[in-house]
N, C-alpha and C positions, 0 to 999 in steps of 0.2 A: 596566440595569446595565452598567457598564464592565469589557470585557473587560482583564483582564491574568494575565501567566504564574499569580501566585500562586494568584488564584482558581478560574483553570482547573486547574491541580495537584491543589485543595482539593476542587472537585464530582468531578472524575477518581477523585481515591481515595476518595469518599464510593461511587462509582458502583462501582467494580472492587472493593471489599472488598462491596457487597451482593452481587455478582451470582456472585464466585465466593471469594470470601473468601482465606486462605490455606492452605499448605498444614501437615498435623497432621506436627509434627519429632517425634522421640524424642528426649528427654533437652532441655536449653536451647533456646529458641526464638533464631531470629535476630536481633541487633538492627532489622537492615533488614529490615523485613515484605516478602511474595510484593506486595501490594499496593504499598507503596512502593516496592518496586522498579520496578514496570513503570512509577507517573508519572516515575520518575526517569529511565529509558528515555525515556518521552514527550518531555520536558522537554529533554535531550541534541539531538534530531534537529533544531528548530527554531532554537535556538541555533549552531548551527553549527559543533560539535566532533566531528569524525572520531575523533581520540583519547581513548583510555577515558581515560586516566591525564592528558590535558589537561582532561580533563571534570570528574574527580571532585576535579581541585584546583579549579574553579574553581566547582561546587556546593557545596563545603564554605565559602566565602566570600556565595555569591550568595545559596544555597538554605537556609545554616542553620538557620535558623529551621523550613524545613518536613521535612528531614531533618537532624538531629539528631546521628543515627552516619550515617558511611558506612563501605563495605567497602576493603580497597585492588584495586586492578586487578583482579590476576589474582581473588581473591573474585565481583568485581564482574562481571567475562568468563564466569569458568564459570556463576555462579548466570543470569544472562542466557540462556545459550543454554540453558538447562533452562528455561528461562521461555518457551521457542518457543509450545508449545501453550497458556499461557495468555494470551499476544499473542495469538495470531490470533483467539483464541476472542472478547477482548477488541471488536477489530473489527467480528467481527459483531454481539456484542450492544449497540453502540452502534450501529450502523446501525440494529438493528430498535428502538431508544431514540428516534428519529429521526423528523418528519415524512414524511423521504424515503423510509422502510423500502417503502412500499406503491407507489410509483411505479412502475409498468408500462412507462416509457420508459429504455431500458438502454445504455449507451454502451460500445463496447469499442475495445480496439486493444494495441499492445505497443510498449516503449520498453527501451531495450537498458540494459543492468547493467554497464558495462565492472570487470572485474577483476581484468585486467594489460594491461601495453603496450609492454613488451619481450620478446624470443624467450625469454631466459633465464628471464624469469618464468614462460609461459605455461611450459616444459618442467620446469622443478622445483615449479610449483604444486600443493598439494594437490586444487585442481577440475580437474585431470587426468580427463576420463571423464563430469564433470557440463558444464562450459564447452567454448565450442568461437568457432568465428569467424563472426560474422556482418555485413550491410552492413545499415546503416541509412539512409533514403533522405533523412529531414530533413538532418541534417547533409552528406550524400554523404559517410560514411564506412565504413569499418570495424573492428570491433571484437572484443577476446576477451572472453569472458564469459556473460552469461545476458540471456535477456530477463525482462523482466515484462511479464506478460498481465497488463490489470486490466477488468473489468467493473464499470461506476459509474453512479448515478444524473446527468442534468442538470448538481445541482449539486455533483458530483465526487465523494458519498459512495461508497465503494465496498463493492459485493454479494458480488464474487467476487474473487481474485487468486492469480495464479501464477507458478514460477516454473519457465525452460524453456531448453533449450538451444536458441540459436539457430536452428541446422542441423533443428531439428523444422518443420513448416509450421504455419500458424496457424491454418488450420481446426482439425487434429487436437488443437492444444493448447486450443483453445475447448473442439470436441467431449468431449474426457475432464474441461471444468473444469464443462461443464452436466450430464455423468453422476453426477459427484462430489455435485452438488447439486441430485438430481434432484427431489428433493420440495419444496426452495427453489422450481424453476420450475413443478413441477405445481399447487403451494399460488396461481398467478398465472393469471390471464385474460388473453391480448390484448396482451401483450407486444411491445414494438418495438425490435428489437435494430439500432441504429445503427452502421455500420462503415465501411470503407474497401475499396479494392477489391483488398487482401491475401486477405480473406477470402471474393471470388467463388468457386463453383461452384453449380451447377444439383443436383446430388445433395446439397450440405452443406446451399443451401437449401431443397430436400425434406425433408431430414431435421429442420434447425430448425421448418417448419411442421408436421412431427409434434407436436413438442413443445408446440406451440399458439405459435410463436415467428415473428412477422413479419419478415424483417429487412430493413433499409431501405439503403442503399450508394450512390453515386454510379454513375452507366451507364459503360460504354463506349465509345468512337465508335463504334461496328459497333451498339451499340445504342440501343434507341428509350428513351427520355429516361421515369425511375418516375416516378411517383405519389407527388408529396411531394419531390422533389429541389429543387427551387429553395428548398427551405429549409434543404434539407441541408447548406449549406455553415457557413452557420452555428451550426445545430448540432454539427456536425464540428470547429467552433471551440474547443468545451468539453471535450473531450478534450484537443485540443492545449492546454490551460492549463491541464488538470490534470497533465498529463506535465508541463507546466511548473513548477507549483508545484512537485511531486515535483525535480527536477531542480534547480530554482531555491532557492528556501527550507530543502527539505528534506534537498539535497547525494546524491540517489539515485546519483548516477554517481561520486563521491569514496566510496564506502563502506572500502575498505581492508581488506575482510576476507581471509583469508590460504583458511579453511577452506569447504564448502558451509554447514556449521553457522553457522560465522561470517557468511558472505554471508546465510543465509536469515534469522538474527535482525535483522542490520541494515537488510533492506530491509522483514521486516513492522514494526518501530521505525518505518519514516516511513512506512509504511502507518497503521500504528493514529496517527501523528501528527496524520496527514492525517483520520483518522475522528476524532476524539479534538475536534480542530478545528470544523469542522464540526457536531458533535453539541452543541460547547459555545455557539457561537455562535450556533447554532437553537435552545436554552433560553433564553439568556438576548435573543433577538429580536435579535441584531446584523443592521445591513440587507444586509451581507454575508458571506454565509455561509460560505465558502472562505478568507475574508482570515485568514491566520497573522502580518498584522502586530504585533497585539495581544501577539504570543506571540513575538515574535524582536527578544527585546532584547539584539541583538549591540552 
């Protein structure tokens, strides 16, 4: 089968109206179903439209045929960020819809959320208290905003994700995202958590081999060279190009949202993209599994 937007829309909302349907309204149903909503969400991130109100003129032209009504903006904004927890939920039940769901090799790291970039922004923003400044080392910058923590299989699906203020360290925000899903990692044998050397310490590795949790890192100079490193670079590679799809394709770092509401919908929107992806592309046998080209017909 050839992948393209329409189809992938089509099994999306065949898959997200089985598995959690919509929500029961009082009184008239909405023209735009919970279901529809969230592919038009999907649909938005790849495309490459920051603006709601550039988006929904140009689905009402591109997409009509698969949505029919749409809402105006502000409809479109509020009902969206109410749709938080049925995104994410979304996410994970296509991951575990997924070949990759059972893969015991785990990839983490964090990639910065910028969401402002002048003084005056950063002092009259409403993520006053949630954002804060951090330096990111790929680019040699720094930035206001949030990071994203994301834990992913290989081939980039993602198991776990979070989102953090910089100024937090990155063990601790691991630490509380494998508490949060503690029975995700207990349900797992033999686990091999791949990382960077952000996330050395001697006690956090203690504590992940509680967990039943190997983790694998690059050495130190002061240290003697692990077990499996000379592969590790390359595998280290596959994170860095899933940050990069995220960034690249799916415009993570142009989000534009004003509120933590607003930042948290828009970044699980190119998360569940990025799962949504991947999930459809593994049905229907694409040889590559991660390519969102199929799906970005800008």
């Amino acid at each position: 089968m050839t992948p393209d937007l329409e189809t992938h829309l089509t099994a999306l909302y065949v898959k997200i109206d089985d598995e959690i349907g919509g929500t029961r309204w009082m009184g008239r149903p909405p023209l735009l179903n919970d279901s529809e909503l969230v592919c038009l969400a999907v649909a938005q991130a790849p495309l490459g439209y920051h603006s709601e109100a550039r988006w929904l003129r140009s689905a009402r032209k591109r997409l009509a045929g698969l949505f029919p009504y749409l809402p105006q903006q502000s409809g479109y904004n509020k009902r969206l960020r109410a749709a938080l927890p049925r995104v994410k939920r979304m996410i994970r039940e296509l991951a575990m819809d997924s070949d990759f769901w059972t893969d015991t090799v785990w990839i983490t790291d964090s990639t910065p959320v910028p969401c402002g970039m002048s003084r005056p922004t950063v002092q009259r923003s409403d993520l006053a208290g949630w954002a804060g400044y951090g330096y990111c080392a790929s680019p040699s910058r720094f930035f206001w905003g949030l990071r994203l923590y994301l834990v992913c299989t290989p081939t980039g699906m993602p198991i776990m994700w979070a989102l953090a203020n910089p100024k937090i360290g990155e063990r601790e925000v691991l630490a509380a995202m494998l508490e949060v899903d503690a029975d995700l990692v207990s349900a797992r044998e033999g686990i091999l958590l791949i990382s960077d050397k952000g996330f050395a310490s001697k006690a956090f590795e203690k504590d992940l081999a509680q967990l039943g949790i190997e983790p694998l890192r690059p050495s130190f100079k002061r240290e003697k060279k692990r077990y499996g490193e000379p592969m590790l670079k390359k595998v280290r590679q596959l994170i860095e190009s899933v940050n990069d799809t995220l960034k690249g394709q799916l415009d993570l770092e142009q989000l534009g949202g004003r509120t933590f509401e607003g930042v948290a919908i828009r970044v699980a929107q190119r998360v569940l993209a990025l799962a949504a992806g991947i999930w459809h592309n593994n049905k229907i046998g694409a040889p590559v599994t991660r390519s969102l080209i199929a799906y970005d017909q800008r």
